[in-house]
FILOGU-147312 format. One line per 2 residues: number of its first residue (from 1); their letters; for each residue x, y, z of N, C-alpha, C, O, CB. Coordinates in pm, 1 decimal. Glycine has a CB too. Layout:
N
NUM	A	X:Y:Z:X:Y:Z:X:Y:Z:X:Y:Z:X:Y:Z; ... $
//
This chain:
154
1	XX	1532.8:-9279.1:1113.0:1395.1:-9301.6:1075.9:1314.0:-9176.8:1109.6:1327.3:-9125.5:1220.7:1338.2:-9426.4:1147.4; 1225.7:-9122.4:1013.8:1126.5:-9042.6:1057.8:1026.7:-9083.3:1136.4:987.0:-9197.5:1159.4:1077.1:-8995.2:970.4 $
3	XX	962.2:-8902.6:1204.6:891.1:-8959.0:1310.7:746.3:-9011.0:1263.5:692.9:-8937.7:1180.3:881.3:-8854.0:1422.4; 683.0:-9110.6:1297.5:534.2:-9125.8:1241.0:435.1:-9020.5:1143.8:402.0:-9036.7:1026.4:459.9:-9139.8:1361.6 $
5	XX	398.2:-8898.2:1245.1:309.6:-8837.0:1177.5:368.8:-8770.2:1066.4:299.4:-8739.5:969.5:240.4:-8757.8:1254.9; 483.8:-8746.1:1071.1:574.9:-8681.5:917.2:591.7:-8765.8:801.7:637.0:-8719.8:696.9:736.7:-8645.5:943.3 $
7	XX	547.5:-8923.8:818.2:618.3:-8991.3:773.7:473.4:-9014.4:642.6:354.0:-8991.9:662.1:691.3:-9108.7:885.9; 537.3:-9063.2:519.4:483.9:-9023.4:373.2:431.2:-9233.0:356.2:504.3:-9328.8:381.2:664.5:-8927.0:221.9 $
9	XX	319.5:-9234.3:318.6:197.7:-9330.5:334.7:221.0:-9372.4:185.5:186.5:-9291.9:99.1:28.4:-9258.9:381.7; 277.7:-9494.1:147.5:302.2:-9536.1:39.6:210.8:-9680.1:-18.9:191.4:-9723.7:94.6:441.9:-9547.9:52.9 $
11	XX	158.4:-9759.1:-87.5:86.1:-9828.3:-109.1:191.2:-9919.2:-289.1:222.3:-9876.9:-400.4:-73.0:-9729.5:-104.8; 205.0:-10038.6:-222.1:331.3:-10132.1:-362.9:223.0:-10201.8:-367.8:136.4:-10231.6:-285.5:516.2:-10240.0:-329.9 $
13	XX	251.6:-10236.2:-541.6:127.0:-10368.9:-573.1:278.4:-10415.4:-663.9:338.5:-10354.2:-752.2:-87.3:-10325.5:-692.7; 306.0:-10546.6:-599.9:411.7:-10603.1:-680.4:340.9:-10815.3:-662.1:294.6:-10866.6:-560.2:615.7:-10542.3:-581.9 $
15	XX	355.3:-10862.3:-758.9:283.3:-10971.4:-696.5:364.1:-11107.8:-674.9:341.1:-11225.9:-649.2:163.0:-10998.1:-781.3; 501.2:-10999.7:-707.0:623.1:-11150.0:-675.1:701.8:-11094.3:-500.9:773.0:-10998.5:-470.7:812.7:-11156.5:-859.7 $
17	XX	637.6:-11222.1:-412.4:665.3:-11174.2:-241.8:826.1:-11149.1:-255.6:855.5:-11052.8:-184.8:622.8:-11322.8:-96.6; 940.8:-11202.9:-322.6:1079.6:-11164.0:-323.9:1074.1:-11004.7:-341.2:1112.6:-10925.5:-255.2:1164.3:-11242.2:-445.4 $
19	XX	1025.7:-10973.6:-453.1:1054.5:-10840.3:-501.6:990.7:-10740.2:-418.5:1036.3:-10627.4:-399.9:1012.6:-10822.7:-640.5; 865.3:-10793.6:-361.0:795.5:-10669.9:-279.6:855.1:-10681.2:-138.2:824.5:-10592.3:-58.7:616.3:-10679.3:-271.3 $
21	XX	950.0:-10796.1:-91.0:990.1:-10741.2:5.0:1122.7:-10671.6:4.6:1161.6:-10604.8:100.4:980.3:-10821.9:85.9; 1191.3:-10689.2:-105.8:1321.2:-10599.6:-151.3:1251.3:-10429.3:-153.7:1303.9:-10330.3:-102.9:1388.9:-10661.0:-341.2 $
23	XX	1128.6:-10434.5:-223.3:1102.1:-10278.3:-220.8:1034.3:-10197.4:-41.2:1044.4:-10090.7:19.3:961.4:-10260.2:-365.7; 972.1:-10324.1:-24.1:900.8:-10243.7:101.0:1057.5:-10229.6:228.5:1085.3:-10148.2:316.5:726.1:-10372.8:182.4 $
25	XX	1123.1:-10348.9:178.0:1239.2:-10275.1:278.7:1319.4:-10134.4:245.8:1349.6:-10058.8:338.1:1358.4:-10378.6:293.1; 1350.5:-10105.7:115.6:1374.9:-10011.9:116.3:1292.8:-9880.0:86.9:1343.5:-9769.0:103.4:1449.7:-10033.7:68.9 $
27	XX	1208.0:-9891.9:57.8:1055.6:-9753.1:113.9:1071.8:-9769.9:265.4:1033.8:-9660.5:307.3:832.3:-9805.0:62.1; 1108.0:-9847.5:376.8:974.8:-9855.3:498.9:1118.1:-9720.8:569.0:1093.5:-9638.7:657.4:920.5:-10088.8:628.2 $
29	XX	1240.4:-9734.1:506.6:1357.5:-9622.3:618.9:1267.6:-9495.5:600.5:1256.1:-9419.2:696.4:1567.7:-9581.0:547.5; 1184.4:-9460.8:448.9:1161.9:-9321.1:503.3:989.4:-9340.0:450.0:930.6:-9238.4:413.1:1279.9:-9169.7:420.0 $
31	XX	933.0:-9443.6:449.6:801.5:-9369.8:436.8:666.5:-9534.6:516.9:663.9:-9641.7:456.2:777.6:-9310.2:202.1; 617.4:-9522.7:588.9:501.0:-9614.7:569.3:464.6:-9708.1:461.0:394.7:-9639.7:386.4:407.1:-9547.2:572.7 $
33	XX	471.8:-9803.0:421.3:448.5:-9883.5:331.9:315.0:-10004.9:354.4:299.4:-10084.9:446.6:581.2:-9936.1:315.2; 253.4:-9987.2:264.2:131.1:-10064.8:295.4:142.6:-10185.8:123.2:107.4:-10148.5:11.3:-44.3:-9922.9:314.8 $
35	XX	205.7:-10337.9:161.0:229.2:-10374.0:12.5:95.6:-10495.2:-2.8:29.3:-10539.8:90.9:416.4:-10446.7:-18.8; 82.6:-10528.0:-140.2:-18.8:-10586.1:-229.7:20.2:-10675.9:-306.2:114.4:-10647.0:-379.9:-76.4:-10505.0:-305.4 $
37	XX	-31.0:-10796.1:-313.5:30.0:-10853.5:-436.9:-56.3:-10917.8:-547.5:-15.2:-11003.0:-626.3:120.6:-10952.7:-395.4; -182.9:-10865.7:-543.6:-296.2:-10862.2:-599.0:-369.9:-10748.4:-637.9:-388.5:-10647.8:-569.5:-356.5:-10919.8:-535.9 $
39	XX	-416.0:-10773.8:-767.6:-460.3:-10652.2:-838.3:-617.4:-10585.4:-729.3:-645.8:-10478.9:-674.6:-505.3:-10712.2:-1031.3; -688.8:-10733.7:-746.2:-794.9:-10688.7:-659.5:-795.7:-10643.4:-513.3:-882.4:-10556.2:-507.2:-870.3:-10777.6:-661.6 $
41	XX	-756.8:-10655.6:-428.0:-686.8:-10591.5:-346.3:-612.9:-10477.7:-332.4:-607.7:-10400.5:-236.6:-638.1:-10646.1:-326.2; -547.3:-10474.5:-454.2:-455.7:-10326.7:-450.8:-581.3:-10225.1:-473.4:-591.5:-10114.0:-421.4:-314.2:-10307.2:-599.0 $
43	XX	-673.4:-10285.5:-560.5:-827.4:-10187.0:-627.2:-872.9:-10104.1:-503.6:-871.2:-9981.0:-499.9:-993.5:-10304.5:-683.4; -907.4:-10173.4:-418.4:-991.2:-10153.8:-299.4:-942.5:-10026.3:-269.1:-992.9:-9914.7:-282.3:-979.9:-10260.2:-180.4 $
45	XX	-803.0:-10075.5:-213.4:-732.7:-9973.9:-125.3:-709.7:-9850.2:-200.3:-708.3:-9750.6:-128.0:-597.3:-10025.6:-71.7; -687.4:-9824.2:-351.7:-662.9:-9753.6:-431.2:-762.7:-9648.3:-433.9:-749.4:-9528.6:-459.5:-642.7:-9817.0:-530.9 $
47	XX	-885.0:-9729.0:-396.6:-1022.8:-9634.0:-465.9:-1058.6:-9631.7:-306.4:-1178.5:-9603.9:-305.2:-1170.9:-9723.9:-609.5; -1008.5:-9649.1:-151.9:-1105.0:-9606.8:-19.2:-1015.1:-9559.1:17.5:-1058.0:-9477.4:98.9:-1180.6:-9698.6:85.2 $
49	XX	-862.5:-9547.8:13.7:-760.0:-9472.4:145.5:-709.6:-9398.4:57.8:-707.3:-9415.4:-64.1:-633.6:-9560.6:245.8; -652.4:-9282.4:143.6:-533.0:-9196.7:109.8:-422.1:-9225.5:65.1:-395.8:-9323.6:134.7:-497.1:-9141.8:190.2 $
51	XX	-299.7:-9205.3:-30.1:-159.5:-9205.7:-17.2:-123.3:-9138.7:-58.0:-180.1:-9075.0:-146.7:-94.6:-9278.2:-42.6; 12.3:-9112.1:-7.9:121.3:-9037.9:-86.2:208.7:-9044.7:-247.1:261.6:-8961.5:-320.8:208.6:-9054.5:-1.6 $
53	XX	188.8:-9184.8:-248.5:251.4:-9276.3:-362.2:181.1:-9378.0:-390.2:106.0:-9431.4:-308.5:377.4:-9330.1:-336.9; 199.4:-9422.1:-525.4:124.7:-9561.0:-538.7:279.5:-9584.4:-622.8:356.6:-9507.2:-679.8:-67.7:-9578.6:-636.3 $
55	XX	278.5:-9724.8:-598.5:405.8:-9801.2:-626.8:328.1:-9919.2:-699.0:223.1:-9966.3:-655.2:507.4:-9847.2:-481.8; 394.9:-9963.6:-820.3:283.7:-10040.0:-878.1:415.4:-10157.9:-988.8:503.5:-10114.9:-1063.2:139.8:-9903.7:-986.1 $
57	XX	402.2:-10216.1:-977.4:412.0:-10320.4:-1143.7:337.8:-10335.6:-1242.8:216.6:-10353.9:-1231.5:412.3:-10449.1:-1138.6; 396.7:-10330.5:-1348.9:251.4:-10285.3:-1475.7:224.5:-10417.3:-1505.5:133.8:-10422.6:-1588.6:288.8:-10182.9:-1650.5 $
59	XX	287.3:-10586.3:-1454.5:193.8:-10706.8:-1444.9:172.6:-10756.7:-1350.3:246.7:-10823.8:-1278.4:215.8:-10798.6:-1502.9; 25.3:-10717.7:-1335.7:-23.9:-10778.8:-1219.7:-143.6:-10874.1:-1247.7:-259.5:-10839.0:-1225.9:-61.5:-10673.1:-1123.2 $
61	XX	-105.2:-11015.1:-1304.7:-177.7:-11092.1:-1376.6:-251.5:-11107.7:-1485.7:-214.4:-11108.2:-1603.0:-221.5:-11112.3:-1331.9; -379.5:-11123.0:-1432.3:-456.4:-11051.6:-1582.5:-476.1:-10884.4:-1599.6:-524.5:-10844.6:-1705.6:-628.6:-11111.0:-1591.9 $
63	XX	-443.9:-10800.0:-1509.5:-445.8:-10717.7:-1531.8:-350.1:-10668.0:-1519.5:-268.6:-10738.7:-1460.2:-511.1:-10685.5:-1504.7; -295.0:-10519.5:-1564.2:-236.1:-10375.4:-1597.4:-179.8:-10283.5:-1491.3:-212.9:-10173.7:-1536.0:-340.0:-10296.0:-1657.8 $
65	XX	-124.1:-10263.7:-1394.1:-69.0:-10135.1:-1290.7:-106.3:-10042.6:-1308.3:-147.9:-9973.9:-1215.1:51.3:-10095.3:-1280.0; -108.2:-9983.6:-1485.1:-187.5:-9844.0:-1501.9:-334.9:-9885.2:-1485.1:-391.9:-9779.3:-1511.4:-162.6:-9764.7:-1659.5 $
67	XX	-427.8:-9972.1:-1457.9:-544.4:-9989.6:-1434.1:-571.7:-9887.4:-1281.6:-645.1:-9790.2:-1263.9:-566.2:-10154.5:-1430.9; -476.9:-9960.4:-1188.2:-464.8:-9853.7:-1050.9:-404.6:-9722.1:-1084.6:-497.1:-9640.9:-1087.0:-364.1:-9914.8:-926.5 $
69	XX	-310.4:-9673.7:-1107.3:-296.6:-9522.7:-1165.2:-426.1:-9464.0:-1214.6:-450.0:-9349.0:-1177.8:-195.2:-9516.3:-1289.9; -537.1:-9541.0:-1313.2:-635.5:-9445.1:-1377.6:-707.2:-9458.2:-1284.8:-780.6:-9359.4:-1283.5:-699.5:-9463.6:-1511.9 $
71	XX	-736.4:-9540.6:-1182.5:-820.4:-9559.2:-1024.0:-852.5:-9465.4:-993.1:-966.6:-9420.3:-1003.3:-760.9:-9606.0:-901.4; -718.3:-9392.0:-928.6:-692.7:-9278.9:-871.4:-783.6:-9145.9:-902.9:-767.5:-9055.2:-984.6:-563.9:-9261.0:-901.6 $
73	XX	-869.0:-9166.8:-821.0:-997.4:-9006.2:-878.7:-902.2:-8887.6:-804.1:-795.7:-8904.1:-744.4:-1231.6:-9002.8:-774.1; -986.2:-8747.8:-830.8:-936.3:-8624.1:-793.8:-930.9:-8659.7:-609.6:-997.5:-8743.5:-548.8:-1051.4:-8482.0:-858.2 $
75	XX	-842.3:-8576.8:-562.9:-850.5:-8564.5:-400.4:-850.7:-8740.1:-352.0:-918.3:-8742.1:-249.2:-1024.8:-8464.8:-342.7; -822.0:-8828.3:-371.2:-810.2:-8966.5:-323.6:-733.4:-9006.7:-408.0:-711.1:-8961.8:-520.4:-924.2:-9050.3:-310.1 $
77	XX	-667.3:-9140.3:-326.8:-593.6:-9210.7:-417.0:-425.6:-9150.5:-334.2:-389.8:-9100.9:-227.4:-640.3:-9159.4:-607.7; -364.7:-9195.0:-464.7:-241.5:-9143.5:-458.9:-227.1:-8996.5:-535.9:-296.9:-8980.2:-636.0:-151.2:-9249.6:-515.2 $
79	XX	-156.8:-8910.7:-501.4:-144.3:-8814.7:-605.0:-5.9:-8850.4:-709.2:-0.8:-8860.5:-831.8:-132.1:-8664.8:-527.4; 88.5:-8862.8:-616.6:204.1:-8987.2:-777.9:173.7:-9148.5:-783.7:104.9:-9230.9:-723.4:433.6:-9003.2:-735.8 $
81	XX	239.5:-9144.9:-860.9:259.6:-9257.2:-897.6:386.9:-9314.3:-978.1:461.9:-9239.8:-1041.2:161.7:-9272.3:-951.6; 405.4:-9465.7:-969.0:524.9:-9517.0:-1007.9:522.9:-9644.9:-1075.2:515.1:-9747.2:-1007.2:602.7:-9524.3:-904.1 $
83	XX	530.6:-9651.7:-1229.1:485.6:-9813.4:-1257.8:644.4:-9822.1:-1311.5:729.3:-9739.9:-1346.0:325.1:-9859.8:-1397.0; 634.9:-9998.7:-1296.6:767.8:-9971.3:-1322.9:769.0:-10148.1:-1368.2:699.6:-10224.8:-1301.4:876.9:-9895.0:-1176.4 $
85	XX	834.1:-10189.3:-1458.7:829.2:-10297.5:-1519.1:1001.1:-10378.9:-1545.0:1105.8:-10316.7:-1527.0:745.9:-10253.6:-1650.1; 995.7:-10503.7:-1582.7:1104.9:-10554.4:-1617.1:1235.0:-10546.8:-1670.9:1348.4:-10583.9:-1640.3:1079.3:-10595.4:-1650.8 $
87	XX	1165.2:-10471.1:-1783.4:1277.5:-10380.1:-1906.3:1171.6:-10261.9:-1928.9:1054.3:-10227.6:-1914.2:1326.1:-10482.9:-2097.3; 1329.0:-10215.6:-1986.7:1269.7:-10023.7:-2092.3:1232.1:-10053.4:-2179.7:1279.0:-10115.5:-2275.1:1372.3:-9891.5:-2157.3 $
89	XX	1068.4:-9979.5:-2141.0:972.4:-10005.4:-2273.7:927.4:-9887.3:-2314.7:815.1:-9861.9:-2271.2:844.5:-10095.7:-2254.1; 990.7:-9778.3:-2405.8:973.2:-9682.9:-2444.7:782.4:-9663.1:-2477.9:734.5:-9551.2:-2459.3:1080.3:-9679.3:-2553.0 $
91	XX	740.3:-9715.5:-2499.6:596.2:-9709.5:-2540.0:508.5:-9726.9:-2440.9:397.9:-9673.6:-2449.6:562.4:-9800.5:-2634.1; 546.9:-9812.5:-2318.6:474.1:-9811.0:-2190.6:503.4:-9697.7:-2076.0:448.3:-9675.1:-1968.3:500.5:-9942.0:-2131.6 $
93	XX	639.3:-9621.1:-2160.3:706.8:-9471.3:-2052.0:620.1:-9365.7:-2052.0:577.1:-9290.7:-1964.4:858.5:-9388.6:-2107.8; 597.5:-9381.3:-2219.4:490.1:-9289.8:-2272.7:346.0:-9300.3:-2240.2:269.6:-9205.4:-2257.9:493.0:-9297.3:-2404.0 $
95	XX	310.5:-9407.1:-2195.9:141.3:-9440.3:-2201.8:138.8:-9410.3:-2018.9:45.8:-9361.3:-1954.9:80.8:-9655.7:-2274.1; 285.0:-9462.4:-1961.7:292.1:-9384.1:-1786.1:254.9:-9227.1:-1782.8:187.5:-9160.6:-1704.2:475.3:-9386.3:-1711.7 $
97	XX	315.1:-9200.2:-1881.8:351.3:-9024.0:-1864.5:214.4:-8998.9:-1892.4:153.2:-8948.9:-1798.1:477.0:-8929.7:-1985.4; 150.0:-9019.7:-1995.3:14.8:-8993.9:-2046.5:-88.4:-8980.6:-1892.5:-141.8:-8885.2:-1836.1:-33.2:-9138.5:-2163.9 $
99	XX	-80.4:-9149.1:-1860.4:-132.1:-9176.8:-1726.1:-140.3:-9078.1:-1606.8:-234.7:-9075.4:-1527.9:-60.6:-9275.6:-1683.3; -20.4:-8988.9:-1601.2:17.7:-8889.9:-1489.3:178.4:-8959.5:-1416.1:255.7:-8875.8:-1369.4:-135.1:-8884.7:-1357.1 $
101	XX	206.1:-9060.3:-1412.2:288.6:-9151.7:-1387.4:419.1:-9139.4:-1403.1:455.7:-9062.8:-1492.3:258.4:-9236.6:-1440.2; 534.1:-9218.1:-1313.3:605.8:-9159.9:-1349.0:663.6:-9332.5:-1417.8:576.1:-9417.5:-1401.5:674.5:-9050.3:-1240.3 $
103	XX	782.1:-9381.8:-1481.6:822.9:-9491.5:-1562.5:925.9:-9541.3:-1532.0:1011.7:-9493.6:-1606.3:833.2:-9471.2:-1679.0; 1002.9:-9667.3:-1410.0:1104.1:-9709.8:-1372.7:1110.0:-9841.3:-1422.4:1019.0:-9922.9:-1436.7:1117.6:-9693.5:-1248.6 $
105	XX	1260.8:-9852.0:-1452.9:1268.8:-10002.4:-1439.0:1299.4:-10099.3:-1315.0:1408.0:-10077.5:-1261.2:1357.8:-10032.1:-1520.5; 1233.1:-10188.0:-1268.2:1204.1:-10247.0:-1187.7:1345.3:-10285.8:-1057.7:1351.0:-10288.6:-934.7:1137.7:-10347.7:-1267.4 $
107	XX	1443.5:-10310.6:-1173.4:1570.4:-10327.4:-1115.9:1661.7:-10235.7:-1049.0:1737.8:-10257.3:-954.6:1630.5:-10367.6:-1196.2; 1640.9:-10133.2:-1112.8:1679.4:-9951.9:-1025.6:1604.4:-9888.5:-949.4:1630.6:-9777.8:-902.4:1693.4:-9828.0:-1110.8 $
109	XX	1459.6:-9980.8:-921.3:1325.5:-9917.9:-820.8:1412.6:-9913.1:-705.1:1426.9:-9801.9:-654.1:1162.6:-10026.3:-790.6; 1481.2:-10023.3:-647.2:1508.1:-9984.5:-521.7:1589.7:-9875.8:-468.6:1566.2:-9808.0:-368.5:1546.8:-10072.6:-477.8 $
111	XX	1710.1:-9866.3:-565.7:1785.2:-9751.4:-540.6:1715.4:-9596.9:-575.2:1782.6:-9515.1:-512.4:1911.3:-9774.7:-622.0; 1641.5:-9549.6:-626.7:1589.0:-9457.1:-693.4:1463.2:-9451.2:-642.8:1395.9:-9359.2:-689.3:1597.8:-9472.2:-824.6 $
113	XX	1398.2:-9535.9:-544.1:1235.7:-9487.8:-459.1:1245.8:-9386.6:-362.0:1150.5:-9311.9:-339.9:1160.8:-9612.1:-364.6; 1352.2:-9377.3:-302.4:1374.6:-9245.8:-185.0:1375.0:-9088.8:-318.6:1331.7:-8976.2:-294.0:1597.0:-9273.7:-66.4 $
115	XX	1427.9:-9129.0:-431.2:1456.0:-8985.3:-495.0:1314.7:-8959.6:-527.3:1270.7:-8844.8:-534.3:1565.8:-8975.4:-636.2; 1255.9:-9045.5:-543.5:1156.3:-9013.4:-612.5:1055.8:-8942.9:-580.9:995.9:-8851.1:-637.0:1119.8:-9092.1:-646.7 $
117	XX	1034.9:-9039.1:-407.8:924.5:-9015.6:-275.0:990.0:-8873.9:-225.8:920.8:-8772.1:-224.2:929.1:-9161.3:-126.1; 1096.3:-8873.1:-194.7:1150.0:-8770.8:-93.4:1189.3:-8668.3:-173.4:1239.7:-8582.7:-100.7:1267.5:-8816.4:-1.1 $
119	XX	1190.6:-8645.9:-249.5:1277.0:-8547.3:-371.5:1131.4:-8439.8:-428.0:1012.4:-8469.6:-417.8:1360.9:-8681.4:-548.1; 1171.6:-8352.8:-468.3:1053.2:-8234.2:-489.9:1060.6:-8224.4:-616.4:1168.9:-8210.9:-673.2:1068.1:-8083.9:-422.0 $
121	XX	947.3:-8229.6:-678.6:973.8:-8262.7:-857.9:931.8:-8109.9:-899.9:847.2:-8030.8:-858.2:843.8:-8414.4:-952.5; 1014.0:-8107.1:-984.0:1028.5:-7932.3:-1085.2:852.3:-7930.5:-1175.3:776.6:-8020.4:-1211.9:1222.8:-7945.5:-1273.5 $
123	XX	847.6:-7791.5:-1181.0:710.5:-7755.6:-1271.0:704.9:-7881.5:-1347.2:611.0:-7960.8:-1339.1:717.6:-7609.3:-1382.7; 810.4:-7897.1:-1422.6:738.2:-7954.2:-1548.5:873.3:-8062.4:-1506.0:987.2:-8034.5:-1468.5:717.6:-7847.0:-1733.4 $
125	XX	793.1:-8222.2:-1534.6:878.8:-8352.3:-1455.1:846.2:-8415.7:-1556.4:800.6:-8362.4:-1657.6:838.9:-8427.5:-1298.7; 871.8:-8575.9:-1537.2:874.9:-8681.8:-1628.6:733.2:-8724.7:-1648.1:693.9:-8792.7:-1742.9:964.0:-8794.6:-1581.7 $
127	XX	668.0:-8684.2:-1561.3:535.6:-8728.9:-1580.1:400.6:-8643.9:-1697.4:282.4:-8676.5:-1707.9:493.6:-8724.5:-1426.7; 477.1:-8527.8:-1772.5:465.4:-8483.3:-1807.2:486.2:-8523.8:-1971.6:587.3:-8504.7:-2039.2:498.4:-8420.9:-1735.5 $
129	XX	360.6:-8584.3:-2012.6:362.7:-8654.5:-2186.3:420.6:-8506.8:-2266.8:481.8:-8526.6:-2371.8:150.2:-8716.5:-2266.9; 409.2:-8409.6:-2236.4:479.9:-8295.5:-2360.9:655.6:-8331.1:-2331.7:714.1:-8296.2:-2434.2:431.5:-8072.0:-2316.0 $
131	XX	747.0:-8381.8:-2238.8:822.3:-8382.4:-2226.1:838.0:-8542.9:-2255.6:772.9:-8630.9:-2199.3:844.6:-8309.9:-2132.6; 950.3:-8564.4:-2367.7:995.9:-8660.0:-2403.9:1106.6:-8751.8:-2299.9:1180.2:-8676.8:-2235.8:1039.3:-8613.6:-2518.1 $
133	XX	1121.1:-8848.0:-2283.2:1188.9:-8936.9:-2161.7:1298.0:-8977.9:-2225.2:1295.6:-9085.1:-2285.7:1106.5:-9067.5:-2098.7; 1407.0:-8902.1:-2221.9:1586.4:-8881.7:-2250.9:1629.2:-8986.8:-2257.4:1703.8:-9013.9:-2351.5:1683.7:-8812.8:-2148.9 $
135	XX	1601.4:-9072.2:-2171.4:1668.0:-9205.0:-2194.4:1642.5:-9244.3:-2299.4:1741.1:-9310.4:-2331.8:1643.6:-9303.4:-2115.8; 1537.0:-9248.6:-2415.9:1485.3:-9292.2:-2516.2:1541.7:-9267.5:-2666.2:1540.2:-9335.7:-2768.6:1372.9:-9252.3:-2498.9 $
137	XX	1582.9:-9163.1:-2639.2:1634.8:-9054.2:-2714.2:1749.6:-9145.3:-2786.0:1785.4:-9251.6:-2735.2:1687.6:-8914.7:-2617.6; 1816.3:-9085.6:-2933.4:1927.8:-9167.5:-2990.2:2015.8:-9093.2:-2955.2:1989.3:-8973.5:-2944.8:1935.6:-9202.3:-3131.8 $
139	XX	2131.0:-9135.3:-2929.8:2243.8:-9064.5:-2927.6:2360.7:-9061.8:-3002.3:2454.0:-9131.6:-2962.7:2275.4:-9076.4:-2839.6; 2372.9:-9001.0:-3093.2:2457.7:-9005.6:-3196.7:2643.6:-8960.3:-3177.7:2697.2:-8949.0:-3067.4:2378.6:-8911.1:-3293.1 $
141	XX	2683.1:-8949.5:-3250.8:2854.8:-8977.1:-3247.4:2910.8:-9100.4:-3274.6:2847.0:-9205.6:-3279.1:2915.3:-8954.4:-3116.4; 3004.7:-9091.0:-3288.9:3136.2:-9187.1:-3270.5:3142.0:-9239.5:-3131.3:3137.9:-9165.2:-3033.2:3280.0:-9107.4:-3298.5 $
143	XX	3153.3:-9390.8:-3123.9:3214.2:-9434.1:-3038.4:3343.9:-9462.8:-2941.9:3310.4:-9581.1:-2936.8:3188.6:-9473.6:-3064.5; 3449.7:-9459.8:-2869.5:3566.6:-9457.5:-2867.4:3590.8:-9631.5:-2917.7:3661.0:-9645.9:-3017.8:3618.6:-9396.7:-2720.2 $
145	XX	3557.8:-9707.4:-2878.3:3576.8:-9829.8:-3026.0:3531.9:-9852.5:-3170.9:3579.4:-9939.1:-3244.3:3528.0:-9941.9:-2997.0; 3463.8:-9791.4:-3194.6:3397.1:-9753.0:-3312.8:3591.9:-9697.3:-3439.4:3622.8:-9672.0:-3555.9:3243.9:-9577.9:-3246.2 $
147	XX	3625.4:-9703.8:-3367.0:3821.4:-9640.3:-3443.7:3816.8:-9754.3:-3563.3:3818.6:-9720.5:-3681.6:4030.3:-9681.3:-3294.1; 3810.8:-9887.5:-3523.1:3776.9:-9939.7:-3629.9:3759.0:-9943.5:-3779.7:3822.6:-9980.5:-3878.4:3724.0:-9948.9:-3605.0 $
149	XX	3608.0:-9871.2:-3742.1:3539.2:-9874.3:-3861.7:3580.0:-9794.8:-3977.3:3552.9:-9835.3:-4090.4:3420.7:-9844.3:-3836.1; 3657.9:-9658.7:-3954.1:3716.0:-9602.2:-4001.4:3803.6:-9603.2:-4107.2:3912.7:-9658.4:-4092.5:3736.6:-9581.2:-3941.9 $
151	XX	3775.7:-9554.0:-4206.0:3888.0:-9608.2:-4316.6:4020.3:-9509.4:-4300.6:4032.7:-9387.2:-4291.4:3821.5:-9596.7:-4494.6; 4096.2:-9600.1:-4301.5:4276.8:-9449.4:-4299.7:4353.6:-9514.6:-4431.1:4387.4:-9625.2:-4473.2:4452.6:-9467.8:-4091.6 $
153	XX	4359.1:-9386.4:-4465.7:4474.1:-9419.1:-4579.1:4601.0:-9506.2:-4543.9:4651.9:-9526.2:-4433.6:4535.1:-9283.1:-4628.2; 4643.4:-9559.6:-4687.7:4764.5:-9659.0:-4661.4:4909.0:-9562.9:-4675.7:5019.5:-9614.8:-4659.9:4761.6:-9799.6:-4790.1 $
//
C-alpha cells in the first residue's frame, strides 16, 4: 500500500452498492477512494473538492456521468476521467472522448483502473476525439473457420 500523502484521491459515482464496492476495493490498494451512488451528491463533490480521477457510470438515474465530467471546471474537479457503462457503445466512446474522458466497459473497470490511475498517458491518448478508439474499428480477413465458406473445386 502507498504511503498517504503520495497516495492519488479518486471520487466513483456508481449507484449499484455491489458494483461500487467491487470497484472501490480495487482502487482503495493504490489510491484514496471517496464513492457515490447518487448523481446529486456526486455534483457537490465534483464542483467543491479536488481529485485525481473521477470514476463515473454514464447511468446514474435520471441523469448522465458525462453530466459530472462537463462539471469539472479548469483547476478543480478531476483532471481525468472515466465513464464507463454496461456494453460497448461506440457512440457514447466518442461523445467520452469529445468530453475529455476516457471510455470503459464496466466489466473490465476493475482489472484495468490501476492502468489507467497509475499508468502515464502518451501526448496524444484515448481521450483524444481526433484519435479514433481501435476497438471500434472493422477488422477484415478471413477467419480460421470461415474454411467453410470457401468454394474448392471438385
Amino acid at each position: 500500500m502507498l504511503p498517504s500523502a503520495s497516495r492519488m484521491h479518486i471520487l466513483l459515482v456508481e449507484p449499484d452498492g455491489a458494483a461500487r464496492g467491487i470497484l472501490q476495493a480495487a482502487a482503495s490498494v493504490f489510491a484514496h477512494v471517496e464513492s457515490h451512488g447518487r448523481f446529486d451528491t456526486a455534483r457537490a463533490r465534483v464542483t467543491l473538492t479536488l481529485f485525481d480521477f473521477l470514476v463515473t457510470n454514464v447511468r446514474l438515474g435520471d441523469y448522465n456521468g458525462l453530466h459530472l465530467v462537463y462539471l469539472r471546471s479548469p483547476g478543480r474537479g478531476a483532471p481525468c476521467a472515466i465513464v464507463y457503462s454496461d456494453n460497448r457503445d461506440p457512440g457514447l466512446a466518442r461523445e467520452a472522448q469529445r468530453a475529455g474522458a476516457f471510455y470503459e466497459v464496466g466489466t473490465c473497470l476493475p482489472v484495468t483502473l490501476a492502468a489507467y490511475v497509475t499508468g502515464t498517458l502518451p501526448v496524444r491518448d484515448r481521450r483524444d476525439p481526433a484519435i479514433s478508439d481501435r476497438r471500434v474499428l472493422f477488422r477484415g480477413g478471413r477467419r480460421s473457420w470461415d474454411h467453410h465458406l470457401v468454394s474448392r473445386p471438385r
